[in-house]
Each structure stands twice: as structure tokens, then as C-alpha cells.
N, C-alpha and C positions, 0 to 999 in steps of 0.2 A: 555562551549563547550559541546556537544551531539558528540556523536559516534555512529553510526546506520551501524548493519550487517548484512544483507537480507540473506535469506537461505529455502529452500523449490522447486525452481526451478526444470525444466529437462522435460523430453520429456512423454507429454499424446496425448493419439488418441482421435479424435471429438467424444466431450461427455462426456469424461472422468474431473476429477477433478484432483485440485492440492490445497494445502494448503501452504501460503506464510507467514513465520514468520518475522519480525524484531526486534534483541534486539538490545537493547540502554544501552550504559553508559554514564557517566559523569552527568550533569546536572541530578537536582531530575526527573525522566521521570512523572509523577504523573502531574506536570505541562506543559507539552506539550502538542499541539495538532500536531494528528498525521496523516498522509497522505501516497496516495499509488499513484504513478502515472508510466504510462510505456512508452516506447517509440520502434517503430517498427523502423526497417530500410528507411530511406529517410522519416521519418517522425517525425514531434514535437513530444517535449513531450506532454501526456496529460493525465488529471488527473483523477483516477479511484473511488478513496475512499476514504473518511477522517472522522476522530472520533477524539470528544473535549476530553478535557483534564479527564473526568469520565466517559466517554461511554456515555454519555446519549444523545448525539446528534450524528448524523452519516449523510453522504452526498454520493450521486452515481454520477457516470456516467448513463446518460441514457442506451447505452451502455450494462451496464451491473447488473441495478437492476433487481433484481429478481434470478440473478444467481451468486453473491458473495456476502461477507458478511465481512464486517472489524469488530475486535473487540480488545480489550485491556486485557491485567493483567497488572496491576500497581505493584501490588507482585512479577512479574516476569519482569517489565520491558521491555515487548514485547506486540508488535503489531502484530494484521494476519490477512489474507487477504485469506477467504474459497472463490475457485472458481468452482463452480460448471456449469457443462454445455458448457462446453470451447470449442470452434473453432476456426478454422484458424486466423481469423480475431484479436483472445486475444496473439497471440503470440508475444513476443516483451522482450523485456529486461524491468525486473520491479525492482522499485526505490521506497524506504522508504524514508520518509523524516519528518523533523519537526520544529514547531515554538512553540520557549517558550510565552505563551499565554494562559489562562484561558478562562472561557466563553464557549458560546457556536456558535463563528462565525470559520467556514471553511471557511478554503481558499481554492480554484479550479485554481490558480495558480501556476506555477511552483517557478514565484517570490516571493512568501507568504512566501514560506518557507526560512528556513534558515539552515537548515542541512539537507545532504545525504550520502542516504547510496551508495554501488559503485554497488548495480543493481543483479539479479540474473534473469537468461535465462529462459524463458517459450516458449515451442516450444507445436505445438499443429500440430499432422499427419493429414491428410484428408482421 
């Protein structure tokens, strides 16, 4: 079992930045691959970012390349998610998540995965 607890959330004005951590217990995290996916009101989930199990592969959203950036500490056990350049359109409830997996294949699905975390609010002013 993986236990994942998002934290970083709250309210930025267009433009502004937010930085999204997730720590993990249980399972070695060193062996996950880890994912960032968010979900707006009346809308799917959908998938933002994901980093294999050593950092060395990483996956966007079109979305949002070029203006966030997932990275890992495996010494810490946490994932994060730098967003920079945020608009209305990133605002949404975002969701850690992860599959025990090696390698370097992301998954862009919401089913890939196998744990979540319970979500932390990003609101973004106009």
C-alpha cells in the first residue's frame, strides 16, 4: 500500500505560481512512478505530469509544457509539481497519484494508476 498526501494548494492571481508537493508513505516510493493529474468542476479527470521511478523520464500535458515542472526526492519521498504561469483554465482540484512500476513508461491515465492522494484546491483569480 502507498499513502499519498498533497499539500501546496490555495488561491494565486493570473500569472502567478504555486508549488504542489506530495509525500508518500508505505511502499519503498524509490519504486513508483509518479503522476500529477487534476480535475475541474463538471469535468474528467486529466492528466498533468508524471515522472518514472528516478526522475530521468518525465511526461506533460500539452497544456501545460513549458510552464510546470514535476520532479522527485526519493530521500524525501515527495513529488512536486512547479507551476508557473497559471490561469484560470489550471484551476481545479489536483491529485497525486501512483503505480508501483520501474522503467521509464508513464502512464496518462487516470486507470494506470493505482493510489491517490485526496486532492489539494488550486484556484487561480482573473
Amino acid at each position: 500500500q502507498v499513502q499519498l498526501v498533497e499539500s501546496g494548494g490555495g488561491l494565486v492571481q493570473t500569472g502567478g505560481s504555486l508549488k504542489l508537493s506530495c509525500a508518500a508513505t508505505g511502499r519503498t516510493f524509490s519504486s513508483n512512478t509518479m503522476g500529477w493529474f487534476r480535475q475541474a468542476p463538471g469535468k474528467e479527470r486529466e492528466f498533468v505530469a508524471g515522472i518514472n521511478w528516478n526522475g530521468d523520464t518525465t511526461s506533460y500535458a500539452d497544456s501545460v509544457k513549458g510552464r510546470f515542472t514535476i520532479s522527485r526526492d526519493n530521500a524525501k519521498s515527495t513529488v512536486y509539481l512547479q507551476m508557473n504561469s497559471l490561469n484560470p483554465d489550471d484551476a481545479a482540484v489536483y491529485y497525486c497519484a501512483a503505480r508501483s512500476i520501474g522503467g521509464r513508461v508513464i502512464g496518462t491515465t487516470a486507470r494506470w494508476y493505482d493510489y491517490w492522494g485526496q486532492g489539494t484546491q488550486v484556484t487561480v483569480s482573473s
